[in-house]
BAKENU-59279 format. One record per residue (C-alpha): x, y, z; residue number from 1; residue in three letters. Coordinates in steps of 0.1 Angstrom, whole numbers. Example, Ala and Ser with C-alpha at 12.3 -4.5 7.8 and 13.67 -1.06 7.14 Angstrom:
! BAKENU-59279
<r <123, -45, 78>, 1, 'ALA'>
<r <137, -11, 71>, 2, 'SER'>
! end
This chain:
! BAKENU-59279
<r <400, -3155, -53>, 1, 'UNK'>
<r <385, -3151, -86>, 2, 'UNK'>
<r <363, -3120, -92>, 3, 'UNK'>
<r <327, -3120, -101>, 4, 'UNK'>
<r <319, -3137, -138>, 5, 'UNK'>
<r <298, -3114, -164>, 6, 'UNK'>
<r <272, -3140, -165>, 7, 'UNK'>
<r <268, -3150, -130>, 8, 'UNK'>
<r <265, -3108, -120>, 9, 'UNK'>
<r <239, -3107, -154>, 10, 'UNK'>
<r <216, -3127, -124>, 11, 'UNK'>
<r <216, -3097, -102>, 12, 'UNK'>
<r <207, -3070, -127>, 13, 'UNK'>
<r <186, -3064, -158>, 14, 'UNK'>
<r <195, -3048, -191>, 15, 'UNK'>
<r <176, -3015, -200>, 16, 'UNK'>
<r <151, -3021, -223>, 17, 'UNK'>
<r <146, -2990, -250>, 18, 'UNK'>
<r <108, -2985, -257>, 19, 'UNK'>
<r <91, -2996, -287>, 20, 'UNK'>
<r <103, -3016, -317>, 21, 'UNK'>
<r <132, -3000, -338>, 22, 'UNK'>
<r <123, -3000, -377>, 23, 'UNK'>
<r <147, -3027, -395>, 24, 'UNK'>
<r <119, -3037, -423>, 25, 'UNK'>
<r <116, -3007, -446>, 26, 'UNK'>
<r <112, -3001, -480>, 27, 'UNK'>
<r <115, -2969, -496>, 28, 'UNK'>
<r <84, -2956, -512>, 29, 'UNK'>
<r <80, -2917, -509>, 30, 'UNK'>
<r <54, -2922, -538>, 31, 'UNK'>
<r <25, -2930, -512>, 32, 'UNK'>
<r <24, -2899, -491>, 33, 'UNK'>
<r <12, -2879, -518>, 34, 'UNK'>
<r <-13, -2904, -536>, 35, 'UNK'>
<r <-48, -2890, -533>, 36, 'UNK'>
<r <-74, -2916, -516>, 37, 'UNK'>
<r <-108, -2916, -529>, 38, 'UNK'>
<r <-136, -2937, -504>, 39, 'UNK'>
<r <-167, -2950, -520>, 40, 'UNK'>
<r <-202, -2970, -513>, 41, 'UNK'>
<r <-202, -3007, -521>, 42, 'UNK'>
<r <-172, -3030, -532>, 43, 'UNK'>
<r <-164, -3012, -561>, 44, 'UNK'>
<r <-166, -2984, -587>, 45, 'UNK'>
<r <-179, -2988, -619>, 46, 'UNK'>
<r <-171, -2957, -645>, 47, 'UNK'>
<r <-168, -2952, -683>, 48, 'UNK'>
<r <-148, -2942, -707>, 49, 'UNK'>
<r <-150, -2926, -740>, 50, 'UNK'>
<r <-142, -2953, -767>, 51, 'UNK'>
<r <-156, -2936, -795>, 52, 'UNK'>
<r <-168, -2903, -801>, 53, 'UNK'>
<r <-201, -2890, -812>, 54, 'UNK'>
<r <-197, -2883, -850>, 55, 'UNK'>
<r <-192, -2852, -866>, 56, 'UNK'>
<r <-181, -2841, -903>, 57, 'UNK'>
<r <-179, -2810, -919>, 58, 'UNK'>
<r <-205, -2803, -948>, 59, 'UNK'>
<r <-214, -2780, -977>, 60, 'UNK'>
<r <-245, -2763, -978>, 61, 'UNK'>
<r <-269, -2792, -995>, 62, 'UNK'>
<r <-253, -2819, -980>, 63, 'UNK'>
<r <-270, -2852, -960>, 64, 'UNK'>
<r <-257, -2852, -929>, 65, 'UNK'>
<r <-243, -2882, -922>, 66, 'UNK'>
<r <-233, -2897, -955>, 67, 'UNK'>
<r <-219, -2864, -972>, 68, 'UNK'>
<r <-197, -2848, -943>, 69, 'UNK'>
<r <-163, -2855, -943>, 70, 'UNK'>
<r <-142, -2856, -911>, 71, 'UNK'>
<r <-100, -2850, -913>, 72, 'UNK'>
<r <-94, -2869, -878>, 73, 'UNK'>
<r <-107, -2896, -892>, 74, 'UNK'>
<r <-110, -2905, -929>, 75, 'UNK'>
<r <-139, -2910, -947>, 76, 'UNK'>
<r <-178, -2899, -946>, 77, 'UNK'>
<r <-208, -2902, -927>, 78, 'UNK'>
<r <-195, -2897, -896>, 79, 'UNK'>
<r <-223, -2873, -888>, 80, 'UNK'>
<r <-251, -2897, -873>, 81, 'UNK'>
<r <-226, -2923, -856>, 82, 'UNK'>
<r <-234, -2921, -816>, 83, 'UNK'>
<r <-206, -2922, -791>, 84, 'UNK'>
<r <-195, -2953, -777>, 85, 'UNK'>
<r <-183, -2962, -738>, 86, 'UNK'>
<r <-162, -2992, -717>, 87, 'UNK'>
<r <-173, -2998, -687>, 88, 'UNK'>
<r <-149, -2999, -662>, 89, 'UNK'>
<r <-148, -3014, -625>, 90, 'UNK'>
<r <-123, -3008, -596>, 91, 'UNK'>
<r <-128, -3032, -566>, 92, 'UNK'>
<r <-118, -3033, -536>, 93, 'UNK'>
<r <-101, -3060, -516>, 94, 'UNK'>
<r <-96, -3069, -479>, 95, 'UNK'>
<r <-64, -3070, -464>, 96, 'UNK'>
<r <-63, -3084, -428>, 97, 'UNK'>
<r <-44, -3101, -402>, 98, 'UNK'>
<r <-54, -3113, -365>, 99, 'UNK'>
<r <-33, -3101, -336>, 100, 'UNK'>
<r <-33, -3134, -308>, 101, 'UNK'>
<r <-20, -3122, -275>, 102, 'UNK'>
<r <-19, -3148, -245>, 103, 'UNK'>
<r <-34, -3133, -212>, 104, 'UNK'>
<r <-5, -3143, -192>, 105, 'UNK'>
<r <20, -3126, -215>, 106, 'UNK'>
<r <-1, -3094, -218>, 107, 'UNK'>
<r <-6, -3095, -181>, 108, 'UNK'>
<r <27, -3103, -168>, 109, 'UNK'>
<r <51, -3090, -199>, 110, 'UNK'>
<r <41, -3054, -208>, 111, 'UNK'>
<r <59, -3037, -186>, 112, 'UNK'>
<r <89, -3013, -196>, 113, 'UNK'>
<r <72, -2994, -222>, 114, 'UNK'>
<r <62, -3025, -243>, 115, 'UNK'>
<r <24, -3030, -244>, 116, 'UNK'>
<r <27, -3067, -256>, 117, 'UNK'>
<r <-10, -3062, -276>, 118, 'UNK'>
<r <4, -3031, -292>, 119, 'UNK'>
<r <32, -3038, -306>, 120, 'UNK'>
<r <16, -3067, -326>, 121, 'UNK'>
<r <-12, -3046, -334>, 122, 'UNK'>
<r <10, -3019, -351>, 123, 'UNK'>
<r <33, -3048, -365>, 124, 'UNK'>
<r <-3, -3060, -384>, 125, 'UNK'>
<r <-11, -3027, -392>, 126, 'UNK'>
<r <27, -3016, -408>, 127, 'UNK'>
<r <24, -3049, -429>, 128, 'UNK'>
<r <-14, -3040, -441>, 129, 'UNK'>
<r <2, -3007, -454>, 130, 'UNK'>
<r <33, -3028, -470>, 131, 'UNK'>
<r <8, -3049, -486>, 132, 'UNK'>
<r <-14, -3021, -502>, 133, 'UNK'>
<r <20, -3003, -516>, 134, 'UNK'>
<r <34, -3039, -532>, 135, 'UNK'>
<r <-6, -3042, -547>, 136, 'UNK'>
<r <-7, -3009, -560>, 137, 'UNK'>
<r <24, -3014, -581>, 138, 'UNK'>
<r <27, -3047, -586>, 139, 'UNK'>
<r <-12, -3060, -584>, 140, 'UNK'>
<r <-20, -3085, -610>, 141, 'UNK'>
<r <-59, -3078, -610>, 142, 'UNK'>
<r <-69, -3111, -601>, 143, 'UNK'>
<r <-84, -3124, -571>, 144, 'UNK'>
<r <-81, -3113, -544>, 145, 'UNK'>
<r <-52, -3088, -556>, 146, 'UNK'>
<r <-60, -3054, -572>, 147, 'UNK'>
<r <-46, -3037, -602>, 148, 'UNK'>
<r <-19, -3026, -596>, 149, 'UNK'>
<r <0, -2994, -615>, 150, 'UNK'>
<r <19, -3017, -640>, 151, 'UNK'>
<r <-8, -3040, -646>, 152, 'UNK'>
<r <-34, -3007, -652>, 153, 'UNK'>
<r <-9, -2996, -681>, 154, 'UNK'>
<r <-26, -2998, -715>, 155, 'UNK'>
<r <-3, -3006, -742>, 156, 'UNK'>
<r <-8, -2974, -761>, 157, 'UNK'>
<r <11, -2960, -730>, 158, 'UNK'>
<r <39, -2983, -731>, 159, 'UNK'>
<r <76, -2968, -739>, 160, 'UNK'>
<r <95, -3004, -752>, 161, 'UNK'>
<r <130, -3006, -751>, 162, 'UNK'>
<r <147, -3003, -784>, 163, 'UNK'>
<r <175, -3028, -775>, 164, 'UNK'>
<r <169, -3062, -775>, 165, 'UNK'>
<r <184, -3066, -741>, 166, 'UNK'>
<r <173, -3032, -731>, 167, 'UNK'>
<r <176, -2997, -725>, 168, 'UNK'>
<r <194, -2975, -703>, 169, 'UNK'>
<r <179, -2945, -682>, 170, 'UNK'>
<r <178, -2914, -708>, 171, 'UNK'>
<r <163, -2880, -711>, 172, 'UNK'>
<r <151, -2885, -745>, 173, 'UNK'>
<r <133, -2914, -726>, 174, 'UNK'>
<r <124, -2897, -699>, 175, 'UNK'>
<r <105, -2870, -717>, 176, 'UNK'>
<r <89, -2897, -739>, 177, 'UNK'>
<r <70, -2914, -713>, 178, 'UNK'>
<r <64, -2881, -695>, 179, 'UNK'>
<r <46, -2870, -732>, 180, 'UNK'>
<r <20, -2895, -732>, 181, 'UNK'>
<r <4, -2883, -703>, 182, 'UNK'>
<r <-25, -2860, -717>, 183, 'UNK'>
<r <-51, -2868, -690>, 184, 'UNK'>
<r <-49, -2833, -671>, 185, 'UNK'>
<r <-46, -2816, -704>, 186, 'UNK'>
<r <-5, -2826, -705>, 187, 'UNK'>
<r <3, -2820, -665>, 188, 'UNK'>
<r <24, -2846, -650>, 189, 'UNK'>
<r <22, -2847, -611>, 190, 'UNK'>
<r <50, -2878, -604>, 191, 'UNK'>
<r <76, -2895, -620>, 192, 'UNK'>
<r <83, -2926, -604>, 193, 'UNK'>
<r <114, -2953, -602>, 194, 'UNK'>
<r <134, -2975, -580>, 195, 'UNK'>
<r <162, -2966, -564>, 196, 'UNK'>
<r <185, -2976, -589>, 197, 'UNK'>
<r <170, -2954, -616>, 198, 'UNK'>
<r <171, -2924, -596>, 199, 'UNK'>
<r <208, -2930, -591>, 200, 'UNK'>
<r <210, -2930, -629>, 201, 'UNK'>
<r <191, -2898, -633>, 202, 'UNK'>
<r <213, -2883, -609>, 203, 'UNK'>
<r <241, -2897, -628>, 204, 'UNK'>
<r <224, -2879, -661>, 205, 'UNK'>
<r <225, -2846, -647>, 206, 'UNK'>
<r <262, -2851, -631>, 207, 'UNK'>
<r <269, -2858, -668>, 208, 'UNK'>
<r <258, -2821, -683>, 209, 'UNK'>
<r <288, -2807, -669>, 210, 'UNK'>
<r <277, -2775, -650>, 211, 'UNK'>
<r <242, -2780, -646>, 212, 'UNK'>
<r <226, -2777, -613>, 213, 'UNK'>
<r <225, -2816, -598>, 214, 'UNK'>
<r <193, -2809, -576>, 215, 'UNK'>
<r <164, -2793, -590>, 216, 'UNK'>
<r <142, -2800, -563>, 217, 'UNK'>
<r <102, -2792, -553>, 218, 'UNK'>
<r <85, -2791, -521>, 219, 'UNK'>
<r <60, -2820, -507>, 220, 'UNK'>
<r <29, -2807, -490>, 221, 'UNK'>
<r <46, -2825, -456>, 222, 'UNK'>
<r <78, -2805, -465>, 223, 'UNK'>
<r <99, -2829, -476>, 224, 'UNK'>
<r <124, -2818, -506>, 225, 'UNK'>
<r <116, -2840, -534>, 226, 'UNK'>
<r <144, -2839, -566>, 227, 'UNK'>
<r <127, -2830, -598>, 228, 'UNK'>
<r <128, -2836, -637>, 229, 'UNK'>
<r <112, -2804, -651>, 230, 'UNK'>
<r <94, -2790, -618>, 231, 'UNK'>
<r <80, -2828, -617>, 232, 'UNK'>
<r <86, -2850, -586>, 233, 'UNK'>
<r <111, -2881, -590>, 234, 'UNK'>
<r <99, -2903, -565>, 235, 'UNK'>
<r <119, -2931, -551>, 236, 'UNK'>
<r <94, -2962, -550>, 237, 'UNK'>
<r <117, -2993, -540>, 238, 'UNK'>
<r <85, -3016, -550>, 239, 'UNK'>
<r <88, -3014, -587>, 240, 'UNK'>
<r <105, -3043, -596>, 241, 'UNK'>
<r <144, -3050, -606>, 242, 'UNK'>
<r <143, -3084, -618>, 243, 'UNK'>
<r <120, -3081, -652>, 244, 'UNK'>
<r <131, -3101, -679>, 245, 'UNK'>
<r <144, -3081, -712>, 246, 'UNK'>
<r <156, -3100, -738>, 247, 'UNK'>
<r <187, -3119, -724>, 248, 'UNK'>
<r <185, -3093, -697>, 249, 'UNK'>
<r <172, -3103, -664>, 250, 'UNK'>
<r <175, -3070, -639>, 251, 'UNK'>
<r <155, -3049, -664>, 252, 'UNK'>
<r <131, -3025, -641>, 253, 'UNK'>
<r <100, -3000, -655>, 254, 'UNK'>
<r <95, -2967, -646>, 255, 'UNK'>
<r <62, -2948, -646>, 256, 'UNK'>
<r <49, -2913, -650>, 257, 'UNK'>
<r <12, -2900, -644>, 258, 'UNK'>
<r <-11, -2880, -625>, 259, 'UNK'>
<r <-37, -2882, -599>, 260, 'UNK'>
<r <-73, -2876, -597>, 261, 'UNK'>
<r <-85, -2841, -584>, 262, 'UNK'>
<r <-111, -2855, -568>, 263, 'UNK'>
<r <-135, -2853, -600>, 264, 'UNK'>
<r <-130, -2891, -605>, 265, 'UNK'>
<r <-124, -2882, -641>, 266, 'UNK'>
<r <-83, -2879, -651>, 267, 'UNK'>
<r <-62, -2893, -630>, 268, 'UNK'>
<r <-50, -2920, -603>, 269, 'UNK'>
<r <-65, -2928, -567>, 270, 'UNK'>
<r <-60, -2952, -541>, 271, 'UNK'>
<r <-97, -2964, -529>, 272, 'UNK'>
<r <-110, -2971, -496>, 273, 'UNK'>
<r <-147, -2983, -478>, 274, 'UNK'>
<r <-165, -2949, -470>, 275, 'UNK'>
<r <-183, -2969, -437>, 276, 'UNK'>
<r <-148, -2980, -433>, 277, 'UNK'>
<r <-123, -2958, -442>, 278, 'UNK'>
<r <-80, -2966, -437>, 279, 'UNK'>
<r <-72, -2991, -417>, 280, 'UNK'>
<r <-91, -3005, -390>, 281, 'UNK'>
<r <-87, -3031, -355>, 282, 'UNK'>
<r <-117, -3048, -344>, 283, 'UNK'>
<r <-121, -3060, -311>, 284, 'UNK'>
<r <-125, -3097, -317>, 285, 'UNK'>
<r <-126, -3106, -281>, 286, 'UNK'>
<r <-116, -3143, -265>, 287, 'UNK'>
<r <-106, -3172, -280>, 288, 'UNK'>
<r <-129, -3199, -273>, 289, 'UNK'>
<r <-108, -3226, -268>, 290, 'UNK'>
<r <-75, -3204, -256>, 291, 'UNK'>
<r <-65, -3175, -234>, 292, 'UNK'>
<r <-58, -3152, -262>, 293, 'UNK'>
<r <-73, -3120, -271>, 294, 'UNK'>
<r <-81, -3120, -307>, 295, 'UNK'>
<r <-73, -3080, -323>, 296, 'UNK'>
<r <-85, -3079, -361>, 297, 'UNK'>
<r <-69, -3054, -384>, 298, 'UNK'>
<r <-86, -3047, -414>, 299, 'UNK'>
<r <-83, -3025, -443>, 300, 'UNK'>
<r <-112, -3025, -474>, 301, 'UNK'>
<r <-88, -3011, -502>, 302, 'UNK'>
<r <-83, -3005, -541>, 303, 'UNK'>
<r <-69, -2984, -569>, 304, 'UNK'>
<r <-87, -2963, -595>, 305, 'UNK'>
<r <-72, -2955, -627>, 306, 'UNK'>
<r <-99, -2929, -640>, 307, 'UNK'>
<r <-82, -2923, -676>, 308, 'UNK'>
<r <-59, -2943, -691>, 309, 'UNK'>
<r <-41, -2909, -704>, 310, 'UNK'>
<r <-30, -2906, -668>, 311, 'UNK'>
<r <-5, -2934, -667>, 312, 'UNK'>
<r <21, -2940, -689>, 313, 'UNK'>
<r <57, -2962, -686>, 314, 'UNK'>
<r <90, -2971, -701>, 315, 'UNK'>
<r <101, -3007, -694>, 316, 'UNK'>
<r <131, -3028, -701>, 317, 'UNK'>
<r <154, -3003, -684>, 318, 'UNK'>
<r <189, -3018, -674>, 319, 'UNK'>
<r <218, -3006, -655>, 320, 'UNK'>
<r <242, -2991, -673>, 321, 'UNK'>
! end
């Protein structure tokens, strides 16, 4: 007599179901635990910054001011009257948001086991809202309904080019180039941030030095171990693209270096977010009218702030080596 089959005893008993939903989509970005957030009134920020300044010359006892003083920064004469000169500037914030549909039947009859039915798709809404705002912030094109994101907010005055046609390869000399164009916080660089790929290239850099320590490392405020490039951060930010073109070169990426705002809303870089409404939010919706769904809204009013241009700076065409 044949013994029992696998699938007809699978009738008679249940697998054990582990709690919650394991983590399969991930990307890396150890960038957005330590970027300041900044919430604000209305749906957006309006600030200015200096374009020109007030003029000023140096003068010889006698002289008009304003058509006799001479100023070394900047050539010429009458310098002395000229006022100073602003652009405005306006961060705005967008809406990111998803509805979470439930069926009353599932809830009721299929959230047993650990697995609250309306909360898992509630924090599977809420996960993406957070992917969203991290792809935005780097990658933001500025237009509607997208934010600026960090390489769109880079003026070209902060822009390291590659000298090869086809692109450059991760290097010191570049690494300190890009890091000396940050001037905002009187020369302080908080982060330096790159894909994966990059900081594999750094780490091949220092392997390269031949008896140098490999891990210079500093401490997060979470304390995580972060590795460093002169007592700065290298953060691993698997947003930042791999696939920019470069001459004939088509997996060119761009690194960035900056700092944040200290909260003066004057120097540096901040993520933004509705003061009435702060982080990410879920709204009771209630009933469908026409189904027997539950309707959960999660919501996020969000947006970047670049205060002053001097606080971002970045080196693209970079190409594996």
């Amino acid at each position: 007599m044949a013994s029992v089959t696998l699938a007809e005893s699978a009738k008679l008993a249940q697998d054990e179901l582990v709690a919650g939903v394991i983590e399969d989509i991930i990307t890396v970005n150890q960038f957005f635990q330590v970027m300041p957030f900044d919430d604000i009134e209305g749906n957006s920020l309006k600030y200015n910054r200096e374009n020109v300044l007030g003029g000023v010359g140096a003068a010889e006892v006698g002289d008009v001011i304003g058509t006799d003083d001479d100023n070394p920064l900047t050539g010429g004469s009458g310098e002395g009257k000229d006022a100073a000169t602003f652009t405005e500037v306006f961060s705005g914030l967008t809406t990111i948001l998803g509805d979470a549909e439930v069926n009353g039947m599932i809830q009721a009859t299929r959230s047993g086991q650990g697995n609250d039915q309306t909360a898992v798709q509630v924090a599977s809404k809420a996960k993406h809202a957070g992917r969203l705002y991290q792809y935005m912030l780097v990658n933001g094109s500025g237009a509607a309904p997208e934010f600026s994101g960090l390489l769109t907010l880079c003026a070209a005055a902060q822009k390291v080019l590659a000298t090869a046609t086809d692109g450059d390869v991760l290097s010191f000399d570049k690494m300190d180039e890009v890091m000396d164009l940050v001037t905002a916080k009187d020369g302080q660089v908080d982060y330096l941030c790159m894909h994966a790929r990059e900081r594999r290239a750094y780490r091949g850099l220092l392997r390269g030095l031949g008896g140098a320590a490999i891990m210079e490392v500093v401490e997060l405020p979470s304390g995580e171990e972060i590795m460093a490039y002169s007592g700065v951060p290298v953060f691993r930010n698997d947003y930042l693209p791999i696939d920019q073109t470069q001459g004939a070169s088509t997996n060119a990426s761009t690194f960035l270096a900056g700092c944040f705002d200290d909260g003066s809303r004057s120097n540096g870089l901040a993520g933004l977010t509705a003061r009435q409404e702060a982080g990410i939010k879920v709204t009771d919706v209630g009933e469908a009218e026409t189904k027997d769904e539950h309707i959960w809204r999660v919501k996020w009013y969000c947006g970047s702030a670049l205060f002053s241009e001097k606080a971002l700076a970045c080196a693209s065409g970079i190409i594996p080596a």
